[in-house]
C-alpha positions in Angstrom: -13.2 6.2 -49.5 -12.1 2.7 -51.0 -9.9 0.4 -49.1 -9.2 -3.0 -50.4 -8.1 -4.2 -46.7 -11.4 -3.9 -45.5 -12.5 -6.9 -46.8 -11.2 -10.3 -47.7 -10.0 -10.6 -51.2 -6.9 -11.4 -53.3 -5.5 -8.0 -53.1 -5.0 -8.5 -49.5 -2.0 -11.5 -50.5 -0.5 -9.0 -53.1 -0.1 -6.4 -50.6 1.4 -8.6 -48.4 3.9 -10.1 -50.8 5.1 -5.9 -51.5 5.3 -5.2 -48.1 7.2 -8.5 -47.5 11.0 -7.9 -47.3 12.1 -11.3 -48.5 10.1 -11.3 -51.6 10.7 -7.7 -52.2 14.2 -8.9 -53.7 12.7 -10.4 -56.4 11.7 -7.1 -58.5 10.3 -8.7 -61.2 7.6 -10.2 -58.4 7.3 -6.8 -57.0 6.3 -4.8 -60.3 3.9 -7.8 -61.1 2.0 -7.3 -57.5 1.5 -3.8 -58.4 0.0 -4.3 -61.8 -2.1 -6.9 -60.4 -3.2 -4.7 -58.1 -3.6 -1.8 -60.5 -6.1 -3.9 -62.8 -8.3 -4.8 -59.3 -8.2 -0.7 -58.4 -8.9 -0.4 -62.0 -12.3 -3.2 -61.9 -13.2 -0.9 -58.8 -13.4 2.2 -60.1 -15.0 1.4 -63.4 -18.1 0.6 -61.2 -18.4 4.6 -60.4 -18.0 5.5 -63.6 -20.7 6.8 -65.9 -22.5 4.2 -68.6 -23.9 4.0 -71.7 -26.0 1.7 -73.6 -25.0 0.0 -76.8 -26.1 -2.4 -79.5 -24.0 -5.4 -80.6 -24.2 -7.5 -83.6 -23.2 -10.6 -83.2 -23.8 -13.3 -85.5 -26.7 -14.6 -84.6 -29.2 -11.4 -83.7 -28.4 -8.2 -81.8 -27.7 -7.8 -77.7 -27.9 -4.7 -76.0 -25.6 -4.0 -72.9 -23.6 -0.9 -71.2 -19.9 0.6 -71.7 -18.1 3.3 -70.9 -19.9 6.6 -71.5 -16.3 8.2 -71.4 -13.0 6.9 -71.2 -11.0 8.3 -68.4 -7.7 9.9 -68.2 -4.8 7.9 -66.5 -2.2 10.3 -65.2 0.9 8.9 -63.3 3.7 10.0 -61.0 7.2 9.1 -62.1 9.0 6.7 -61.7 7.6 4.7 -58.8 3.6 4.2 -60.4 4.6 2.8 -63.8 3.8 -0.5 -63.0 0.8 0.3 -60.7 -0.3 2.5 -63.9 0.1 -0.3 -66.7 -2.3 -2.5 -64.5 -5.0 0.1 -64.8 -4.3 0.7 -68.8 -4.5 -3.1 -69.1 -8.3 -3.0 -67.9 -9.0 0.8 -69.3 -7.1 -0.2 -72.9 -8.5 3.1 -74.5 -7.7 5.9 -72.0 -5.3 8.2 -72.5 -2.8 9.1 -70.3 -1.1 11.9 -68.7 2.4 11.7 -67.1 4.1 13.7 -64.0 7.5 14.2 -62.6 7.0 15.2 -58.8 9.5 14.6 -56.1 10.2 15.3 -52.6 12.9 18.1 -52.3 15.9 18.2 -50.0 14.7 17.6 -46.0 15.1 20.9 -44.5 16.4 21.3 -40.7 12.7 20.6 -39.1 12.7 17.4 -42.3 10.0 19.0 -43.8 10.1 19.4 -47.8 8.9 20.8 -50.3 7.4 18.7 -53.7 9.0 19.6 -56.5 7.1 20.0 -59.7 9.3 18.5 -63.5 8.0 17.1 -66.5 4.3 17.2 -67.1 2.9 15.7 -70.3 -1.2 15.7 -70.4 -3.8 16.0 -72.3 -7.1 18.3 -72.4 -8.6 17.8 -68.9 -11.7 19.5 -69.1 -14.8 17.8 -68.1 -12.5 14.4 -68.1 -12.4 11.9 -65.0 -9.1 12.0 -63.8 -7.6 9.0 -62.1 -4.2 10.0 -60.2 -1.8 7.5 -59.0 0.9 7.1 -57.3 1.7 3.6 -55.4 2.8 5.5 -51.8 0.6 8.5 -50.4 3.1 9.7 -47.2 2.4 13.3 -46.1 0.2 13.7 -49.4 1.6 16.9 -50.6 2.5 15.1 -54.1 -0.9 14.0 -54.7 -1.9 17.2 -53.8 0.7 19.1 -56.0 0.3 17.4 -58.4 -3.6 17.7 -59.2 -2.9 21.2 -58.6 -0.2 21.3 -61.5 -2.6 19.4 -63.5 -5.4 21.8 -63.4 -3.4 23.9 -65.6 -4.4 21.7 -68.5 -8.6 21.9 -67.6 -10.9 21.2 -64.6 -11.6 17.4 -64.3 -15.8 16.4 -64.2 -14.4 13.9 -61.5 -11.0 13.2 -59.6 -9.8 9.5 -58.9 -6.6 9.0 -56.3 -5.3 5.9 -55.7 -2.5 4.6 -53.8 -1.2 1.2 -52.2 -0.1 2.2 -48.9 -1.0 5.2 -47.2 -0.6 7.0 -44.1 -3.3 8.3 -42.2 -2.1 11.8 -41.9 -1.8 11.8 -45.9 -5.3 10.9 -46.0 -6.6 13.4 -44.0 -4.9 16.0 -45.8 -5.4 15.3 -49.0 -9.4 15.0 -47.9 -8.9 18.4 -46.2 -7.0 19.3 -49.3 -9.5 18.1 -52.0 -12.7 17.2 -50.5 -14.2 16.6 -54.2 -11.9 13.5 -54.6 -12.4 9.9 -54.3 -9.7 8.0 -52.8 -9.2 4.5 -53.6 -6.3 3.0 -51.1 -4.8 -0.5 -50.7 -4.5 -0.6 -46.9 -3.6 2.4 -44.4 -0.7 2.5 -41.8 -1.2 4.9 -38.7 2.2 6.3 -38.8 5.2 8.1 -40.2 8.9 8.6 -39.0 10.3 11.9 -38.7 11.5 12.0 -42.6 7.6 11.3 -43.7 8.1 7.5 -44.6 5.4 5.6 -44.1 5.2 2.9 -41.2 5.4 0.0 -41.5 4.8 0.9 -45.0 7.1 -1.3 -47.6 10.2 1.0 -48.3 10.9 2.6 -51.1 8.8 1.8 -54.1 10.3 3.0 -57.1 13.5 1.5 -56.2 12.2 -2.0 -55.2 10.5 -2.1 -58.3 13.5 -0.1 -60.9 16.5 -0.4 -58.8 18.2 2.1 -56.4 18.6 5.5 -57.3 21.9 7.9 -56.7 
């Protein structure tokens, strides 16, 4: 597992300014951290991925050097990973993608819930590397849901799940859950309240970033 907290490095300052309250209420500041973000998660992952090597004419002679043996699929969760997603398609400009309406359901008595599964548009993901993401991974049951839903449509060669802030119950559960994925996190809070929002976490993300919701 990948966290970008672990170490020093500009992503540290852009997770700070998300979680920060004041400059939350800029949104246009918040959606930009995320695709900063996404295009550092991105430069990560491309150093797992499998290579090939090519010939370039230039115009003076040839050079040889590696690229992408294939280019991976980039599936997101609505609404709240769009910008976190565009930061990854502005590094891997020739992926496709695949796009997934998942939501937590009404809290129940005991404030459990169940993930609801919408609108899923994808394509072929057989022998594809999958990269998931979704900006917030609480109790993990989305990320878990949805990868589930998406094996419908083929069974990935590898599986890629990132997230900005997660909680470390998620983790462990969507390690238990899927030990044959890589996560790739931003930084990892200890704890949840008793409706599953991450703590200290940074709020809502889809709404900081798109407005509030009804």
């Amino acid at each position: 597992m990948f966290v970008f907290t672990q170490k020093h490095s500009i992503a540290n300052q852009f997770i700070a300014e998300l979680r920060d309250q004041n400059i939350q209420q800029d949104s246009f500041r918040f959606r930009t951290n995320m695709e900063r973000l996404g295009a550092l998660f991105a430069y990560e992952i491309s150093k797992e991925l499998p290579y090939q090597e090519i010939s370039v004419t230039t115009p003076l002679g040839k050079a040889t050097t590696h690229v992408l043996a294939q280019q991976p699929v980039l599936a997101t969760i609505l609404r709240a990973s769009l910008p976190l997603y565009q930061g990854f398609l502005s590094v891997f400009d020739k992926a496709e993608s695949a796009f997934i309406g998942a939501y937590r359901g009404p809290h129940k008595e005991d404030n459990s819930f169940d993930i609801v599964q919408g609108y899923t548009a994808t394509p072929n993901l057989q022998g594809r590397i999958l990269i998931l993401i979704d900006p917030m991974l609480a109790t993990g049951k989305s990320m878990v849901s949805t990868y589930q839903q998406l094996l419908k449509y083929g069974q990935p060669a590898q599986i890629h799940m990132v997230s900005i802030i997660a909680s470390k119950a998620g983790v462990d559960y969507v390690k238990s859950s899927l030990p044959e994925a890589q996560l790739w996190m931003g930084d990892i809070d200890e704890e949840m309240n008793h409706k599953s929002y991450i703590i200290p976490g940074l709020g809502d993300a889809g709404d900081l970033a798109f407005g509030e919701k009804l």
